[in-house]
DRENMAR-183839 format. One line per 4 residues: number of its first residue (from 1); their letters; for each residue x, y, z of N, C-alpha, C. Coordinates in Angstrom, 3 decimals, decimal comma, padded with zeros to 6 digits. Example, Ala and Ser with C-alpha at 12.3 -4.5 7.8 and 13.67 -1.06 7.14 Angstrom:
2
1) AS) 013,190 -005,690 007,800 012,300 -004,500 007,800 013,200 -003,300 007,800 | 012,850 -002,250 007,080 013,670 -001,060 007,140 012,900 000,030 007,870
//
This chain:
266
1) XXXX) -010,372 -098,545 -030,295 -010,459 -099,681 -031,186 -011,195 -099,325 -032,454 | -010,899 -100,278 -033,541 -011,870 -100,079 -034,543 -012,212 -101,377 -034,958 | -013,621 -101,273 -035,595 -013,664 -102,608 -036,293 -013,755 -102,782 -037,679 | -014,029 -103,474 -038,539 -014,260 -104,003 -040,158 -015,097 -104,609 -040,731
5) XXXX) -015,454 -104,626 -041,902 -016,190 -105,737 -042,255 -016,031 -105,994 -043,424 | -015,988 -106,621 -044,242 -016,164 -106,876 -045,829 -017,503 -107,628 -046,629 | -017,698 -106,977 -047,830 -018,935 -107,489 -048,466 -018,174 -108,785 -049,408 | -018,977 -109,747 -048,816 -018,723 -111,139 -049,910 -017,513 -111,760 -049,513
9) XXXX) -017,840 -112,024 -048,249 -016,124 -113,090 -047,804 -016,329 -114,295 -048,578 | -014,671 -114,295 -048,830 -013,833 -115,022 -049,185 -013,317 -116,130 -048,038 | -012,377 -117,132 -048,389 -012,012 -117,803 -047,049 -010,560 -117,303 -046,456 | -010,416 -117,484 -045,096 -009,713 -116,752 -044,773 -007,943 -117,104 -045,515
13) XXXX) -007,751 -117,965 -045,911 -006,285 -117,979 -046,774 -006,215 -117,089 -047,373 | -007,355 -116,912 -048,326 -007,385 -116,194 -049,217 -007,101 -114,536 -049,021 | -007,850 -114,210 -048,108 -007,689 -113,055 -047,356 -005,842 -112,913 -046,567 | -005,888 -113,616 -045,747 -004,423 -113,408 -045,476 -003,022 -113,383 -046,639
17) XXXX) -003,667 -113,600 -047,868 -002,909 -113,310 -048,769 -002,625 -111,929 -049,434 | -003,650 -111,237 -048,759 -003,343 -109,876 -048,754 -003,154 -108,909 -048,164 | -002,518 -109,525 -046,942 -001,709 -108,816 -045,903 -001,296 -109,783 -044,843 | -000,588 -108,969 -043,691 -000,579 -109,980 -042,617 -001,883 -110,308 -041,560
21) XXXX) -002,540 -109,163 -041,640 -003,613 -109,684 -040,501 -004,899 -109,528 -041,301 | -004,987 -109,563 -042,301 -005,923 -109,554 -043,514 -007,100 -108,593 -043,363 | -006,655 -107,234 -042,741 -007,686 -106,380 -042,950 -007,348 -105,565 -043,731 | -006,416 -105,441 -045,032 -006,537 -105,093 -045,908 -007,674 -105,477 -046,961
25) XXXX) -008,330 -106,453 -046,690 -009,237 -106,992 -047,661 -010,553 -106,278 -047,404 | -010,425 -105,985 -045,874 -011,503 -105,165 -045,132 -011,600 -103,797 -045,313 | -013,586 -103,201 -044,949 -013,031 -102,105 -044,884 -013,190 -101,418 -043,258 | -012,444 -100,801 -042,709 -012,635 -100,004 -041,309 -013,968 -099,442 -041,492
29) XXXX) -014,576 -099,866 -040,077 -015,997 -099,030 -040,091 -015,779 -097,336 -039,343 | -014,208 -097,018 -039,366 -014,057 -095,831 -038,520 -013,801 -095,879 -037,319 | -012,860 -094,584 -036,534 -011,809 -094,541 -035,139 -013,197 -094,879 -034,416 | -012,970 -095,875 -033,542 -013,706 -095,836 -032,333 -015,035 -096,708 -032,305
33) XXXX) -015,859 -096,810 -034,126 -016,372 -098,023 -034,341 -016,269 -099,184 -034,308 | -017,203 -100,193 -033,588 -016,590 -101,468 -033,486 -018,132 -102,027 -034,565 | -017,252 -103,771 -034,430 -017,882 -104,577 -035,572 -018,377 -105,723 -034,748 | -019,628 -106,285 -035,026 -020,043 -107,539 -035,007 -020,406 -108,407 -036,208
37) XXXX) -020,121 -109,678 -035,395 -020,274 -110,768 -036,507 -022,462 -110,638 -036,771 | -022,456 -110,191 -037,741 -023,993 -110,296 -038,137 -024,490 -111,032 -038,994 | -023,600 -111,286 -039,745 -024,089 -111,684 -041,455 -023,645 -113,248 -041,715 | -024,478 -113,908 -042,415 -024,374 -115,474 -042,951 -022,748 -115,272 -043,909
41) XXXX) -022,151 -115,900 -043,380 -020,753 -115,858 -044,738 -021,051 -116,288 -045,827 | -020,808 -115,940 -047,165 -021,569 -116,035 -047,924 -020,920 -117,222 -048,834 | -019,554 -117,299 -048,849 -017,853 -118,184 -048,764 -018,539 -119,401 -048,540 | -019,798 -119,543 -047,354 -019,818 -121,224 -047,112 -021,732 -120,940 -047,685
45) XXXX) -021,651 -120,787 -048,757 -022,923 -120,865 -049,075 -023,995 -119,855 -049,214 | -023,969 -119,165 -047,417 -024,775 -118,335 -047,065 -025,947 -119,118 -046,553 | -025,544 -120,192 -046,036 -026,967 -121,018 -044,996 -026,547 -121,277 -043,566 | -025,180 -121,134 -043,667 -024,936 -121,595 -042,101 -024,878 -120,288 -040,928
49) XXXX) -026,166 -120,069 -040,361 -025,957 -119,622 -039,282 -025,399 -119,356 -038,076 | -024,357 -120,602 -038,012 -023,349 -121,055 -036,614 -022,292 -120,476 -036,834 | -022,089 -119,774 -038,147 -020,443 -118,968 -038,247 -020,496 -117,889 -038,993 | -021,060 -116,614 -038,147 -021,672 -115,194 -038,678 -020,245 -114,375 -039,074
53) XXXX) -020,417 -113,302 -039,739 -019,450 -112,688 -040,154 -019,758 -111,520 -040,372 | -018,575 -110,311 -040,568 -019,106 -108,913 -040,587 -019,330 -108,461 -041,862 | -020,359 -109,185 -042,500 -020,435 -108,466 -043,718 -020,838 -107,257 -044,718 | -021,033 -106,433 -043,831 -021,663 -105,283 -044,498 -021,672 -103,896 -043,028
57) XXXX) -021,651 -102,642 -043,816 -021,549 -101,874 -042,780 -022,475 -101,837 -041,903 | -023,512 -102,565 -041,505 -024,776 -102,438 -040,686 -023,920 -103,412 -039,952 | -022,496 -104,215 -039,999 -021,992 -104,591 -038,321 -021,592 -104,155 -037,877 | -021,181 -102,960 -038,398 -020,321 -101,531 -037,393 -021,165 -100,926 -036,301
61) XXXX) -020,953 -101,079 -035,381 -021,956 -100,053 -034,384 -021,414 -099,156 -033,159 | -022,007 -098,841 -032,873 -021,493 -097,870 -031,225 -022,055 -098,193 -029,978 | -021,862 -097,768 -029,258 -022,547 -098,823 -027,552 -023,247 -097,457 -027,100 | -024,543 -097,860 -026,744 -025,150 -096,730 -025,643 -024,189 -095,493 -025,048
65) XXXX) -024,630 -094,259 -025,257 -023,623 -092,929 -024,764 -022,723 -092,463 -025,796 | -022,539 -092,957 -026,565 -021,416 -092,438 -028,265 -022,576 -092,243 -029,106 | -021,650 -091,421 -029,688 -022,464 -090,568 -031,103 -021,389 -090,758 -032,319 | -022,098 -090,820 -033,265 -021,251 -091,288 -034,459 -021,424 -089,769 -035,336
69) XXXX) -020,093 -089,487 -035,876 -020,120 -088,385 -036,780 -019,709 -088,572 -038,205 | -019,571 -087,935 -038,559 -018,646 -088,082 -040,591 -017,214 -087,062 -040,028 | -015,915 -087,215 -040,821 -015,054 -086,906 -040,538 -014,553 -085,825 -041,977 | -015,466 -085,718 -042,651 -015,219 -085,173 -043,528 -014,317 -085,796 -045,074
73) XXXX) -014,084 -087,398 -044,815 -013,263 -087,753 -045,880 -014,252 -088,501 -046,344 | -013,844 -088,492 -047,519 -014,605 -089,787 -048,451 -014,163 -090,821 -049,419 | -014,898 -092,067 -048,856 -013,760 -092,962 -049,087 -013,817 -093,375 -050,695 | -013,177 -094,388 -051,102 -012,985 -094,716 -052,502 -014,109 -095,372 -053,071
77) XXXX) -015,213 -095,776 -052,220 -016,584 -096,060 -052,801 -017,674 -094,913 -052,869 | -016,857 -094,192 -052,620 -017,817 -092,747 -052,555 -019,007 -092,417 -051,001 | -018,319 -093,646 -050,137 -019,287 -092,870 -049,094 -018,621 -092,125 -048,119 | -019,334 -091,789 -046,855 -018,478 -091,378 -046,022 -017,702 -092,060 -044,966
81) XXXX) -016,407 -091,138 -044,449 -016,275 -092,120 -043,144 -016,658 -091,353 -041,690 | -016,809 -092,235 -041,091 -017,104 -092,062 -039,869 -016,148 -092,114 -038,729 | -016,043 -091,835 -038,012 -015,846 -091,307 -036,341 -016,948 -091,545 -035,280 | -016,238 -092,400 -034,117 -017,418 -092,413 -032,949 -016,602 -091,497 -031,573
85) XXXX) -017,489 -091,415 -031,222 -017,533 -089,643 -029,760 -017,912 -090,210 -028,889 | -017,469 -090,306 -027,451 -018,048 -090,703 -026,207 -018,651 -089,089 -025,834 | -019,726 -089,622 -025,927 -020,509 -087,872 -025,241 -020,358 -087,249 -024,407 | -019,772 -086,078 -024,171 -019,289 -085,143 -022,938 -020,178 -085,223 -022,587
89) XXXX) -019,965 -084,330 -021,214 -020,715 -083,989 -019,992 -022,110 -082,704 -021,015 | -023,313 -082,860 -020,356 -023,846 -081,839 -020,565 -024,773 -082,297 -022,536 | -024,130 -083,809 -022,445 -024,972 -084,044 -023,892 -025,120 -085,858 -023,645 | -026,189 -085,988 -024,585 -026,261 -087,119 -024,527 -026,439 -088,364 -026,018
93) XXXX) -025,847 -089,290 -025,720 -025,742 -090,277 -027,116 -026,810 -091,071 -027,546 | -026,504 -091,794 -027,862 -027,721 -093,342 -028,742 -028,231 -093,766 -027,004 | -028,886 -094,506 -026,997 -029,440 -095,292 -025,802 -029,164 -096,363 -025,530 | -029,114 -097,336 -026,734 -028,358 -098,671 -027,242 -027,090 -099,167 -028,105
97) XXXX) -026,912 -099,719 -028,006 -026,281 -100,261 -029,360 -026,696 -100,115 -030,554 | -026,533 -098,919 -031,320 -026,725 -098,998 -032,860 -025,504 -099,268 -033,985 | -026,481 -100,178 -034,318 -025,831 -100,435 -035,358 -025,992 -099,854 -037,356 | -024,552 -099,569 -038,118 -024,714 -099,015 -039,033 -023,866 -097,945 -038,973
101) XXXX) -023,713 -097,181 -040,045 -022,814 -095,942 -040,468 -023,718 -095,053 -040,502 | -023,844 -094,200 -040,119 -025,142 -092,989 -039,879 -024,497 -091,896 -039,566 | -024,733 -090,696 -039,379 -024,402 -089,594 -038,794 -025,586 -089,727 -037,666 | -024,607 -089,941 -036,255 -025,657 -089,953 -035,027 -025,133 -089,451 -033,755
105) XXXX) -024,817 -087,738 -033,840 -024,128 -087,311 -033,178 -024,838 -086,668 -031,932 | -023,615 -086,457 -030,677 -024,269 -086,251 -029,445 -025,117 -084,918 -029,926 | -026,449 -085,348 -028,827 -027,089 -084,647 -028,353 -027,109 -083,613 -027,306 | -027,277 -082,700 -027,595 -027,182 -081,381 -026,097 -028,139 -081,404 -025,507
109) XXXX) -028,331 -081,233 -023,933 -029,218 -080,995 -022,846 -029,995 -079,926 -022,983 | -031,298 -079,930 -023,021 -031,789 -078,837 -022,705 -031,148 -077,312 -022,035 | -031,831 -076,008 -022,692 -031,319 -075,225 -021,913 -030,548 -075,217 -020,449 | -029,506 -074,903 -020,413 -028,564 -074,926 -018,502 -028,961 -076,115 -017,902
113) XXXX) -029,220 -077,019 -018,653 -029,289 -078,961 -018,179 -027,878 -079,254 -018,316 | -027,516 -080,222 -017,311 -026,397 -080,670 -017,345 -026,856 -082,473 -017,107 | -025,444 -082,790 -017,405 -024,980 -084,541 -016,852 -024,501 -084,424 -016,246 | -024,176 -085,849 -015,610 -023,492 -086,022 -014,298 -022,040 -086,247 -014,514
117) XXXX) -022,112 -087,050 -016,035 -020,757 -087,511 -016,076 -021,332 -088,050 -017,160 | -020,119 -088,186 -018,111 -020,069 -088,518 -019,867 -020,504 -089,591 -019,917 | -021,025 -089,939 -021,484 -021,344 -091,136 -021,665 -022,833 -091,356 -021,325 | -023,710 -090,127 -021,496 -024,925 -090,488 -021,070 -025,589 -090,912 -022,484
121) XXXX) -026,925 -091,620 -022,041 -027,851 -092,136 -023,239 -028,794 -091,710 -023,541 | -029,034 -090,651 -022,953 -030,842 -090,272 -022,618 -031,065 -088,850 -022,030 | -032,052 -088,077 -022,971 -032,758 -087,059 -022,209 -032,911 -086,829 -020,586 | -033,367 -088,121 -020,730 -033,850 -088,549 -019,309 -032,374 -088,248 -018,548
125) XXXX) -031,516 -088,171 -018,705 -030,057 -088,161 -017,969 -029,645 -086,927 -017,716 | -030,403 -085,363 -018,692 -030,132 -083,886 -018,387 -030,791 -083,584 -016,962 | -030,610 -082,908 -015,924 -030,862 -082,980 -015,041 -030,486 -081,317 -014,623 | -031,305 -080,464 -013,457 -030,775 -079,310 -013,405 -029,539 -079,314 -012,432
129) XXXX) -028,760 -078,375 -012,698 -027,679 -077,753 -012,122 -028,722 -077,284 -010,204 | -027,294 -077,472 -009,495 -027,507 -076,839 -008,194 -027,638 -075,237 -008,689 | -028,853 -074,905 -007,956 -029,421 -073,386 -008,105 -029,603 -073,298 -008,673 | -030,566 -073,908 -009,682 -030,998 -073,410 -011,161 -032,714 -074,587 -010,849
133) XXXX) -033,554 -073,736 -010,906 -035,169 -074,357 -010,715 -035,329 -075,237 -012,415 | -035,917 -075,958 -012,429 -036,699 -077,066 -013,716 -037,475 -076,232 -014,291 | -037,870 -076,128 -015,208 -039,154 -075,887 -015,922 -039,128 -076,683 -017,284 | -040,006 -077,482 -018,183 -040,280 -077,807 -019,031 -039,422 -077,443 -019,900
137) XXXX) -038,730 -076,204 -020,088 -038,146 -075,457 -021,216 -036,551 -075,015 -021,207 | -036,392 -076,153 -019,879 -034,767 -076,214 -019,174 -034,560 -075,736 -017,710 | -033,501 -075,141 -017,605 -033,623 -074,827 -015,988 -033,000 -073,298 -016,184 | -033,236 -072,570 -014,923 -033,114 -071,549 -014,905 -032,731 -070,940 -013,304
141) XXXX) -031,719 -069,923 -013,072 -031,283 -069,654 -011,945 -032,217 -069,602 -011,337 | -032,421 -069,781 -010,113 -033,089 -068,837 -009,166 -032,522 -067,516 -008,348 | -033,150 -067,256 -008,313 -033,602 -065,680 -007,898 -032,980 -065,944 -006,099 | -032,402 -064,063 -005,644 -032,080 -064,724 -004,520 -033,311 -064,721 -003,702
145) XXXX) -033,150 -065,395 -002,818 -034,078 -065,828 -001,557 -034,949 -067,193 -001,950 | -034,013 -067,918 -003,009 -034,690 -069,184 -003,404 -033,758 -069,769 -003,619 | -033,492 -071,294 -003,687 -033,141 -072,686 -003,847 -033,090 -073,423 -004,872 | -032,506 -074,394 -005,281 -032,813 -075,621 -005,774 -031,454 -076,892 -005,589
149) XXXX) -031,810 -078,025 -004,850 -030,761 -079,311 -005,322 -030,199 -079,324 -006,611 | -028,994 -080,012 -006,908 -028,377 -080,491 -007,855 -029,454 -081,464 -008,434 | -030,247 -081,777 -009,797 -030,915 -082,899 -009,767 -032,351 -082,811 -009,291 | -033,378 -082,487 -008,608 -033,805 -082,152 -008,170 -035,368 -082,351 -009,021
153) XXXX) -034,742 -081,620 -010,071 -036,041 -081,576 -011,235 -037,135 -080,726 -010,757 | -037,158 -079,906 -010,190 -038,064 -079,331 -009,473 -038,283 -077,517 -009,396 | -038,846 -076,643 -009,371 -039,047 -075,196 -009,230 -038,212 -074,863 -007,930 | -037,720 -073,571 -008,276 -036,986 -073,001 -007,232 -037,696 -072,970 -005,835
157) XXXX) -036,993 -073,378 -004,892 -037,402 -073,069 -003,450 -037,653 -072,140 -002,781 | -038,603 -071,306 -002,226 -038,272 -070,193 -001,630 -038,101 -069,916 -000,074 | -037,107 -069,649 000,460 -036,703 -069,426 001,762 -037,875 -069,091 002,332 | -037,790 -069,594 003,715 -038,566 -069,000 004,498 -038,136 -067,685 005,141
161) XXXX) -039,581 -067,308 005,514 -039,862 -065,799 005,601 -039,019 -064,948 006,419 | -038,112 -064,195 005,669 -036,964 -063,208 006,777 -035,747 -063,938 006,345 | -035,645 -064,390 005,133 -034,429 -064,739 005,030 -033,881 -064,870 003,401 | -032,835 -065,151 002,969 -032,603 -064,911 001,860 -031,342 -065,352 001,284
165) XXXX) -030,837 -065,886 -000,120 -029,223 -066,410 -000,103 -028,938 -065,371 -001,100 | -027,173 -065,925 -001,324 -026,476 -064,710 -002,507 -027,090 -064,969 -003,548 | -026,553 -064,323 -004,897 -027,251 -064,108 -006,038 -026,193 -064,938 -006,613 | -025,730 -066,148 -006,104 -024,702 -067,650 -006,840 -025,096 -068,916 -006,255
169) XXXX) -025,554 -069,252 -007,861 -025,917 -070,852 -007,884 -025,327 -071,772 -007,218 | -023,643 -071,365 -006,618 -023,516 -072,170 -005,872 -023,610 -071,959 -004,477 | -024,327 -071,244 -004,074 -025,097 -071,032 -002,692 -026,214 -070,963 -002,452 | -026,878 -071,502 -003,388 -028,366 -071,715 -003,604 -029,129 -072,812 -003,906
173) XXXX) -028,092 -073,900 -002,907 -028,502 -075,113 -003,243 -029,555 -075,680 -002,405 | -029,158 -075,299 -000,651 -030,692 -076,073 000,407 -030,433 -074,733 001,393 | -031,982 -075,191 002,343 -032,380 -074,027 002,753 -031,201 -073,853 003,559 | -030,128 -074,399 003,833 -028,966 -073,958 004,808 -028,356 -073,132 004,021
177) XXXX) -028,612 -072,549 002,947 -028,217 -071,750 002,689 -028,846 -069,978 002,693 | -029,944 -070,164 003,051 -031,246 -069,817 003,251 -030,699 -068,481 004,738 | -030,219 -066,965 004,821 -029,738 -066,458 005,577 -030,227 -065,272 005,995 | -030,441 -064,960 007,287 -031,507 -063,889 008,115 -030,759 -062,389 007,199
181) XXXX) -031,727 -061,976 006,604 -032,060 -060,650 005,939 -031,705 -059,649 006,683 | -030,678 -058,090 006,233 -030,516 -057,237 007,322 -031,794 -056,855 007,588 | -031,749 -056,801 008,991 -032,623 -055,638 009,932 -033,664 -056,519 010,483 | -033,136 -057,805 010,517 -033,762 -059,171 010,942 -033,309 -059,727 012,066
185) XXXX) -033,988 -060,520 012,854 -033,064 -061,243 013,845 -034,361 -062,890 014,487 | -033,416 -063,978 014,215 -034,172 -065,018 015,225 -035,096 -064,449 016,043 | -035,934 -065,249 016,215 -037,276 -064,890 017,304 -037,695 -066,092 017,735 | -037,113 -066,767 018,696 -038,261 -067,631 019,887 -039,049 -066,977 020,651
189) XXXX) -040,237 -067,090 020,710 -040,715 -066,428 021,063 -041,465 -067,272 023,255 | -041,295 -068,905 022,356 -040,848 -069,510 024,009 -040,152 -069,702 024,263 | -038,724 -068,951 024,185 -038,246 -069,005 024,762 -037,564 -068,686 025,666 | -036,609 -069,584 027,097 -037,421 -069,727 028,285 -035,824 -068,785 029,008
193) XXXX) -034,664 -068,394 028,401 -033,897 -067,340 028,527 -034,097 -066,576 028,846 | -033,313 -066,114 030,149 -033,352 -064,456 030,921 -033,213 -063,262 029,503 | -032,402 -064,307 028,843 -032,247 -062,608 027,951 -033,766 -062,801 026,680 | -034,420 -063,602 026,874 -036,147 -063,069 025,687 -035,817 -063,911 024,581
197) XXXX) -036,959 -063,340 024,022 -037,360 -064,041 022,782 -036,005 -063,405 021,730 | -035,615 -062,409 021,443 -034,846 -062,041 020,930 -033,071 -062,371 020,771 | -033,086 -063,346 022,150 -032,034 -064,054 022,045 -031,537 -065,525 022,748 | -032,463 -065,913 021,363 -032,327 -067,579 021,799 -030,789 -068,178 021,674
201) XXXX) -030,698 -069,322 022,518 -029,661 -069,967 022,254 -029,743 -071,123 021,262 | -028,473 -071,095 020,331 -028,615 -071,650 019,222 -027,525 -072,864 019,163 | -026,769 -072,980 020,689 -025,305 -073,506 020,704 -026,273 -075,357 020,877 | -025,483 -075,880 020,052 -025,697 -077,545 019,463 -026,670 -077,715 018,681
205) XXXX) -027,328 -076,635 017,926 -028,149 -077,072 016,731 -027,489 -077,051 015,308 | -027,813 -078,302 014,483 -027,193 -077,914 013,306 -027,559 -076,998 012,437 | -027,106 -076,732 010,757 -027,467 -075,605 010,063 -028,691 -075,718 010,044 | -029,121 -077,155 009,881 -030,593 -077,168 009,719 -031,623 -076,829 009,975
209) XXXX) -031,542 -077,137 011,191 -032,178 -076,486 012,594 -032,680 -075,389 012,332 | -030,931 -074,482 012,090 -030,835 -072,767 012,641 -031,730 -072,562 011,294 | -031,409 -072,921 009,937 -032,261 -072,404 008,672 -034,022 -072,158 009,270 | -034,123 -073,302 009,652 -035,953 -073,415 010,016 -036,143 -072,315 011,595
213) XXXX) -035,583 -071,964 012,104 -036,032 -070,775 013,206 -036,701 -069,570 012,796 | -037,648 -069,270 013,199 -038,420 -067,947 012,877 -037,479 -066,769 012,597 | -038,090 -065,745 012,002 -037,185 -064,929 011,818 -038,464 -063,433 011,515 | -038,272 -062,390 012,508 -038,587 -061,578 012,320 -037,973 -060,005 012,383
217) XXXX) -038,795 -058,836 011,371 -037,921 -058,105 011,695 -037,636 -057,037 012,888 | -036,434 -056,952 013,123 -036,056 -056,028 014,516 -036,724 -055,531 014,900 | -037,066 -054,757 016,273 -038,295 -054,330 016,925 -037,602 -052,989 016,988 | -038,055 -051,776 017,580 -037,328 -050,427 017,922 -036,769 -050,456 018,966
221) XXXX) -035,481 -049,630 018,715 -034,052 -049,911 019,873 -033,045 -051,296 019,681 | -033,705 -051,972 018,598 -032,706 -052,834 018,508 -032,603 -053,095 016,508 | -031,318 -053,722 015,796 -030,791 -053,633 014,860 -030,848 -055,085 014,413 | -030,575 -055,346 013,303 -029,920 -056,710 012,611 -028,792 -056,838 011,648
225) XXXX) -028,092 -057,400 011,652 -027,144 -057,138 010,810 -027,045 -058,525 009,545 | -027,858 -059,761 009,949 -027,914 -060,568 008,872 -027,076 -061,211 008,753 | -026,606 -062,111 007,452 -025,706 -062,742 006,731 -025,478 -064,532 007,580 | -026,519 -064,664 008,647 -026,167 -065,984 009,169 -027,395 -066,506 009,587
229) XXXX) -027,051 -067,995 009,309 -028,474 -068,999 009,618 -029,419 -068,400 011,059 | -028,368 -067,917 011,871 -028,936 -067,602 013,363 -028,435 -066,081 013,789 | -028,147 -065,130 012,233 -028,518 -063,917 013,068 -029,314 -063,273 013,982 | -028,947 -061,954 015,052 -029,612 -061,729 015,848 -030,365 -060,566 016,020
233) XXXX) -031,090 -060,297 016,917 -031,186 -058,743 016,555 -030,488 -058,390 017,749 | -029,640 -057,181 017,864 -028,885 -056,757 019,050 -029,227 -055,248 019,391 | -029,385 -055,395 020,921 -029,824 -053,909 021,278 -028,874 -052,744 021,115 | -029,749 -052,318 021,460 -028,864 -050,478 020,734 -028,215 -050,297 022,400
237) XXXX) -027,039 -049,435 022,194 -026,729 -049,085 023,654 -027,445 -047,671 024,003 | -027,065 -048,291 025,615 -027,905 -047,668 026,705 -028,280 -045,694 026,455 | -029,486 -045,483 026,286 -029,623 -044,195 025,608 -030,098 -043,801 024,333 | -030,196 -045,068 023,942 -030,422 -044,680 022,459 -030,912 -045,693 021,886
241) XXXX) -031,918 -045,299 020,479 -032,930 -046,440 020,016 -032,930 -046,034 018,569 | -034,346 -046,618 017,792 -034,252 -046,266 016,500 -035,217 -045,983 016,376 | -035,811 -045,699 015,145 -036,603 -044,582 014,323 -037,680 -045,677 014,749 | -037,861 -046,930 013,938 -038,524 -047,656 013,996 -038,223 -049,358 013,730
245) XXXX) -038,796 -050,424 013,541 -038,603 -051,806 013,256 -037,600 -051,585 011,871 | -037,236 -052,932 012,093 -036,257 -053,266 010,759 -034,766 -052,809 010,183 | -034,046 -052,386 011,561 -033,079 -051,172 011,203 -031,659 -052,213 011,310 | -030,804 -052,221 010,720 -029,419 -053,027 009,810 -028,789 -052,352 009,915
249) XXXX) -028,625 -051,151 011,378 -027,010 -051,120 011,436 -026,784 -050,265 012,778 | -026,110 -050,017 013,513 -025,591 -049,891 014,494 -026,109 -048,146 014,299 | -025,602 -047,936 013,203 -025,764 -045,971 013,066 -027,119 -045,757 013,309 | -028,381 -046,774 012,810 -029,533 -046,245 013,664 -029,827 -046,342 014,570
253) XXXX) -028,684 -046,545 015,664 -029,488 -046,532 016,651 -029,081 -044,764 017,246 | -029,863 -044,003 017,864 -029,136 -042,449 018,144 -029,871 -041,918 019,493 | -029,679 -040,994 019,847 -030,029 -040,466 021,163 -031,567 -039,927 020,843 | -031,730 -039,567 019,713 -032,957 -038,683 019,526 -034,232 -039,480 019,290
257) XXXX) -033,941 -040,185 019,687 -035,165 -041,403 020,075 -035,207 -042,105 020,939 | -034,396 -042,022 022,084 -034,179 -042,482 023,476 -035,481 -042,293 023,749 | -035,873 -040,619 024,083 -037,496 -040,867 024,933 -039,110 -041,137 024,130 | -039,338 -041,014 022,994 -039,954 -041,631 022,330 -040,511 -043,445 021,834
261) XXXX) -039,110 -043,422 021,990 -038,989 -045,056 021,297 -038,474 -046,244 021,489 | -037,853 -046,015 023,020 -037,342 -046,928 023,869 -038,670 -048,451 024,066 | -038,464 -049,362 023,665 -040,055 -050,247 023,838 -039,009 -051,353 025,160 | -040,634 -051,498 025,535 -040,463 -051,692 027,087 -039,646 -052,986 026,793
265) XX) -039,127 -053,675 027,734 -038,476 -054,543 028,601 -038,964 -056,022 028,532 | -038,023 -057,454 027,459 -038,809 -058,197 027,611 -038,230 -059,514 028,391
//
């Protein structure tokens, strides 16, 4: 839509005499500007308050979330014209209703701040991206083995201990994403399983759960291989062990540490 206004109305005959819908007499406040009745008509005096009219470009305005620009033309009174913008994603507009011809164009979000969705009004509306921590000065990835919500407003999270996510923001949103480190494995340590602390059962807990389980690293003779909320550590076969704690892969485990480094039985 657009709206109009004219300085010094006339009555409306008069006006429809110069066109059919008599906004030739008018001038456009610009694509997408609209108009309110503000002004005393001046036609009946200029005292009656009960029948306002758009008389001057201060009734042109924009609604909360639009930004008003110049379009580069200039009109036959020598000013400019204008254009109004519904503000993309990632910027934000006026707060209110302003009114007037201004150059009052969207605003951008702070550094890697985003919106939720166009049409915002307010600073207050940039918000951080999933995986990206707050700071005063915008937001910023986090680092792996840390976190952050969509929104959040808050410093990166850091996983708990023995665990760690990819190096993408979009897997670095909650600690379920949060995943046992090679050469790591779950550790209950009460728990009440023939097969030990080293291999708890994890069957009907959600991610949640499994994220918050201890996590330490592998003991000697046994490996981790990582990459899941409830990785394990798994023993080396029969004969063979490893150098020492913390070992991420099957190849350490070897014969030449069978009688050395076999640790006892739990």
């Amino acid at each position: 839509g657009q709206g109009y206004y004219r300085v010094g109305w006339t009555s409306y005959s008069d006006i429809k005499a110069q066109g059919p819908d008599g906004t030739t007499a008018c001038t456009p406040c610009g694509a997408g500007i609209l108009a309110a009745l503000t002004d005393v008509d001046e036609s009946m005096g200029g005292n009656d308050t009960t029948k306002l009219v758009a008389g001057s470009s201060y009734s042109c305005y924009i609604e909360g979330g639009w930004g008003m620009v110049p379009t580069g033309v200039i009109l036959s009174d020598n000013t400019l014209q204008f254009s109004a913008v519904l503000c993309d994603k990632n910027t934000y507009g006026v707060a209110n209703t302003t009114y007037g011809l201004q150059s009052t164009p969207c605003k951008p979000c702070q550094r890697n701040l985003i919106t939720l969705q166009n049409g915002s009004r307010s600073y207050t509306d940039c918000v951080n991206p999933a995986g990206f921590g707050y700071s005063p000065s915008g937001a910023t990835q986090c680092a792996p083995g840390s976190y952050a919500p969509v929104g959040s407003m808050q410093g990166c999270v850091q996983c708990p201990a023995g665990r760690t996510t990819a190096s993408d923001p979009t897997k670095q949103i909650a600690i379920t994403d949060c995943v046992v480190i090679k050469g790591y494995g779950i550790f209950v340590g009460s728990n009440p399983s023939p097969a030990g602390p080293w291999d708890p059962s994890t069957s009907g807990m959600n991610d949640t759960t499994k994220a918050m389980l201890p996590v330490l690293p592998c003991p000697v003779a046994y490996y981790g291989l990582g990459g899941a909320l409830d990785s394990k550590c798994v023993k080396c076969a029969v004969g063979t062990s490893t150098a020492g704690e913390g070992s991420d892969s099957a190849l350490a485990c070897d014969s030449e540490y069978q009688s050395c480094c076999w640790p006892a039985e739990v």
